[in-house]
C-alpha positions as CSV (number, residue, x, y, z in Angstrom):
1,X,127.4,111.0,93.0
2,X,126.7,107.5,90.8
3,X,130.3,108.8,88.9
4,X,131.7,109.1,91.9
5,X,130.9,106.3,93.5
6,X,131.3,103.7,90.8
7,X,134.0,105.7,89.3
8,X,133.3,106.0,85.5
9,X,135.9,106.1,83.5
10,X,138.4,105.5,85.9
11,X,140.3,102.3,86.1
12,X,140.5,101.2,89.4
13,X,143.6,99.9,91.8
14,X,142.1,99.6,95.2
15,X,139.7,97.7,96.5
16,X,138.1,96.5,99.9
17,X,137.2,93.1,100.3
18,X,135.8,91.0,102.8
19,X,138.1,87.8,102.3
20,X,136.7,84.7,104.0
21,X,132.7,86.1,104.4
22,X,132.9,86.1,100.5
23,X,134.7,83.4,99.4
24,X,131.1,80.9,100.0
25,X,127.6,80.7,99.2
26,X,127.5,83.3,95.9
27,X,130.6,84.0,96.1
28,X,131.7,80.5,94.7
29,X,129.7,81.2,90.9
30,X,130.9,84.7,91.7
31,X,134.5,85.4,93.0
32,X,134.8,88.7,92.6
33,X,131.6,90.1,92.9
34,X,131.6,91.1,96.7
35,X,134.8,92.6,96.2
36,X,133.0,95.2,93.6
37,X,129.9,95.7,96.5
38,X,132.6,96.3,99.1
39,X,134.5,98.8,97.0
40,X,131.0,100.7,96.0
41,X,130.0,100.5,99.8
42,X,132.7,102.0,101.4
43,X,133.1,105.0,98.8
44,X,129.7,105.7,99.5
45,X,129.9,105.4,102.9
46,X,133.3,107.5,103.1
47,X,131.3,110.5,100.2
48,X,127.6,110.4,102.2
49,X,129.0,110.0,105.8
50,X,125.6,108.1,107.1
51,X,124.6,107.4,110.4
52,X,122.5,104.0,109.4
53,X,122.8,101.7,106.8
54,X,119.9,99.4,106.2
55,X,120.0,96.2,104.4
56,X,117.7,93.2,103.9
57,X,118.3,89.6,104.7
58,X,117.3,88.0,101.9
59,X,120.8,89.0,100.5
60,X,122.3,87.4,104.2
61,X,126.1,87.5,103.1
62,X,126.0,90.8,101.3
63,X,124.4,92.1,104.7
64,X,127.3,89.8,106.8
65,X,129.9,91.3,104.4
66,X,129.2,95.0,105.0
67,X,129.0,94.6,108.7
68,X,132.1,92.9,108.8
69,X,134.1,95.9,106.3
70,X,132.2,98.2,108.3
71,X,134.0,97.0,111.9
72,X,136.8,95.7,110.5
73,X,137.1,99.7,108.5
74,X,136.0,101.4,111.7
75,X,133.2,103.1,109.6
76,X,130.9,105.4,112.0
77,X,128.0,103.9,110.4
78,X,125.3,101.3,112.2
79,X,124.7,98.4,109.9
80,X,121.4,97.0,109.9
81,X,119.8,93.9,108.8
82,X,115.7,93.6,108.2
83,X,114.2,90.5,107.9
84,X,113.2,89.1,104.7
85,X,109.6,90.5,102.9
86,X,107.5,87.4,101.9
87,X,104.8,87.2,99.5
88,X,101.6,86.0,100.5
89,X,102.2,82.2,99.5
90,X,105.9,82.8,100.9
91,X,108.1,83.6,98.0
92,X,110.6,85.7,99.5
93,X,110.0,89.8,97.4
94,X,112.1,90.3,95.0
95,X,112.0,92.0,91.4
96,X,113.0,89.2,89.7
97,X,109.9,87.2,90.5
98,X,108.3,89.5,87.8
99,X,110.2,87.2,85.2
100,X,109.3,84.0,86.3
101,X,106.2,82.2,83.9
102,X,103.2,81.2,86.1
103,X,104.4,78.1,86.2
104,X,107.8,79.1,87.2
105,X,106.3,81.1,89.8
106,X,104.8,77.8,91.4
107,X,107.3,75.9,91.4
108,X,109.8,78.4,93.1
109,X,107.8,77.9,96.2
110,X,109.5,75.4,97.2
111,X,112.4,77.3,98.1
112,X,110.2,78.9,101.3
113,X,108.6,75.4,102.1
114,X,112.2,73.9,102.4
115,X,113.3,76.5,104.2
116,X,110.0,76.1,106.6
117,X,110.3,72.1,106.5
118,X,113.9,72.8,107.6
119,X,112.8,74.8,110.9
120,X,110.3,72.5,111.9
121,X,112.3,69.8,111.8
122,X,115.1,71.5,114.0
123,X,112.4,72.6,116.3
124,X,111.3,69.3,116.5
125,X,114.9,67.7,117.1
126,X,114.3,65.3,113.8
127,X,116.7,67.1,111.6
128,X,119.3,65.2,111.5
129,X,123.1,66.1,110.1
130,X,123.5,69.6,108.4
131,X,124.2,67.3,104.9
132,X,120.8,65.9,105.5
133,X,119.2,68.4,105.7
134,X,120.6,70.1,102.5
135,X,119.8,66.9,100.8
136,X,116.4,67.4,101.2
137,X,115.8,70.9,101.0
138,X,117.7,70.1,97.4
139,X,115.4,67.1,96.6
140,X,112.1,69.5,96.6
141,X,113.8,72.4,94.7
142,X,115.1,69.8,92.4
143,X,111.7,67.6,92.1
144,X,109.9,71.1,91.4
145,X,112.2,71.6,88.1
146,X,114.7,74.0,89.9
147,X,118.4,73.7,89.0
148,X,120.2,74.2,92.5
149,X,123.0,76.4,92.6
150,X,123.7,75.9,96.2
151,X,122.2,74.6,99.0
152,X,124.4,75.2,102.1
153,X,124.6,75.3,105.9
154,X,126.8,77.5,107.9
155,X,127.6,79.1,111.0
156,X,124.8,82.0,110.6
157,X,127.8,84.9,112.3
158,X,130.8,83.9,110.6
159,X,129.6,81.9,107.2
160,X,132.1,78.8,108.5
161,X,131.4,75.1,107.9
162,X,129.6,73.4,110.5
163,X,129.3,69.7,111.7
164,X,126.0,69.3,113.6
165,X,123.0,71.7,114.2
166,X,123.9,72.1,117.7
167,X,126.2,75.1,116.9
168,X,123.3,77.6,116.9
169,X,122.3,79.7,114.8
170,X,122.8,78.3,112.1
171,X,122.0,79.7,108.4
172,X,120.4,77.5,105.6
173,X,120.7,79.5,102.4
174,X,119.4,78.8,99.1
175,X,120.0,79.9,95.3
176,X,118.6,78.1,92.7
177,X,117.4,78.6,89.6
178,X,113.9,78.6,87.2
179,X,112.6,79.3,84.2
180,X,112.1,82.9,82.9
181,X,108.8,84.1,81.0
182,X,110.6,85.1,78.1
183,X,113.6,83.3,77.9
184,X,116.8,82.1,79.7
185,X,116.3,81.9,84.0
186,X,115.8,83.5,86.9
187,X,118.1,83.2,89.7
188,X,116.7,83.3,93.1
189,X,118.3,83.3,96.5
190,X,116.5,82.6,99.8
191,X,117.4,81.8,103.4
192,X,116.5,81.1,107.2
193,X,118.6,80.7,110.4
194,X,117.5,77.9,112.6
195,X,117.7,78.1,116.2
196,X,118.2,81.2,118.9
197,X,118.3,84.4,116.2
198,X,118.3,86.9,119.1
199,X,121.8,87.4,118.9
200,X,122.0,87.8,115.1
């Protein structure tokens, strides 16, 4: 199935992309990669033929990106999004967070208290502008010795620019990076959407 799937030893022509959903957020350090998770996707979906596909929101426009193929493809398959699994302290799960140093470790928690500074303050109606708000959320992750990849707002369906908060929901999504325990960095992504997610 794996050979099948990602095609070993055969050099591909085809391939399914999502145009706009991928073209921010990882896909700006990453052009092409959501082109290759597209193209996997849909030749597993058209070999397995499943009913439900389930994928977490920690990885928000990978799980935008297969919805969208998955309409726009008229797969019989219902896409699913879970919410994000949080640590105790709030570090969103993931396996990287094994290579972080202890100190690393620390200091990548303030990714998650951005992220909950961020929906208080919308709550509260003392955000601001979207730009503000990245600012800061930027300002922690860089004060804790994190090198930001992105820090973005967008419209939380779509993955479009937005010009005030109003436009709910909105997503605030995160990569940055820390140091490894060994060597080199970890890369860790995180997000929320602020305002009414009942319609996400």
């Amino acid at each position: 199935l794996r050979a099948g799937v990602c095609g070993r030893g055969v050099t591909h022509k085809t391939y399914v992309a999502a145009e706009r959903l991928q073209r921010p957020l990882c896909g700006g350090s990453r052009p092409h990669f959501f082109r290759g998770v597209c193209t996997v996707v849909a030749k597993l979906f058209h070999i397995v033929e499943p009913d439900l596909a389930v994928f977490g929101r920690k990885d928000y426009q990978q799980w935008r990106v297969i919805s969208r193929m998955v309409r726009d493809l008229d797969f019989a398959v219902e896409v699913v999004g879970l919410p994000i699994c949080r640590e105790p302290d709030g570090l969103a799960m993931s396996s990287r967070n094994a290579r972080l140093s202890e100190e690393s470790r620390q200091s990548a928690l303030c990714i998650s208290r951005g992220l909950k500074w961020a929906e208080a303050a919308v709550a509260e109606g003392t955000a601001g502008e979207p730009a503000a708000v990245a600012a800061h959320v930027r300002g922690l992750i860089e004060a804790a010795g994190g090198k930001v990849d992105y820090v973005e707002l967008l419209d939380a369906h779509h993955l479009g620019p937005i010009t005030d908060l109003s436009s709910q929901p909105v997503l605030l999504a995160v990569a940055a990076l820390f140091p490894a325990r060994d060597r080199g960095t970890v890369r860790l992504i995180d997000n929320t959407v602020l305002g009414d997610t009942s319609n996400l």
